[in-house]
Steps between C-alpha positions, in 0.01 A plus 500: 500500500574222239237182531710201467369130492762285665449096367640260728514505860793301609822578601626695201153678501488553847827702475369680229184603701706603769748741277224649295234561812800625709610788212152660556518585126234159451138362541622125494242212457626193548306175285600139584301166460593449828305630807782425756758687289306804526443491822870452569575836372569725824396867338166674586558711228428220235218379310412157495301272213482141430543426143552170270852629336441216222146631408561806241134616578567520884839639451398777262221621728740529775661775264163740497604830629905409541746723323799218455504095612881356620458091513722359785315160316661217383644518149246266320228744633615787374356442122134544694624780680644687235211428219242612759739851543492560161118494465470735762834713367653479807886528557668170584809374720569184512724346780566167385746300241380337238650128526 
């Protein structure tokens, strides 16, 4: 079973969460700054961690032991998020657009 980190707990990740956890093919964690926006998410089968999305240190920890990261972030996060996945040569999908 593929390890994926999920960043961003909102609506778009929230759907995400849902799709992935539902497929049984995933061990989803889910990592928002946001304490309410993780609790929001309605799955049991989810993992839950607080993280600070704009701190590369934080966000790169939250990639120990994950075999891919998909950012449901906002766009001018992504540079973090994608820098941090590199370091710890992990596949990247980002959901966003660049404005």
């Amino acid at each position: 079973m593929d390890r994926l980190l999920l960043l961003g707990a909102g609506k778009i990740g929230a759907a995400i969460a849902e799709l992935l956890c539902g497929s049984g093919d995933y061990k989803v964690t889910i990592a928002d700054r946001e304490q309410d926006l993780l609790n929001a998410i309605d799955r049991n089968d989810v993992n839950r961690v607080v993280v600070d999305v704009e701190d590369g240190a934080a966000v790169l920890a939250a990639m120990k032991d994950q075999d891919a990261v998909i950012s449901a972030l906002p766009y001018y996060l992504n540079v973090t998020v994608a820098k941090a996945a590199c370091k710890a040569g992990l596949h990247y999908f980002d959901l966003t657009e660049d404005v």
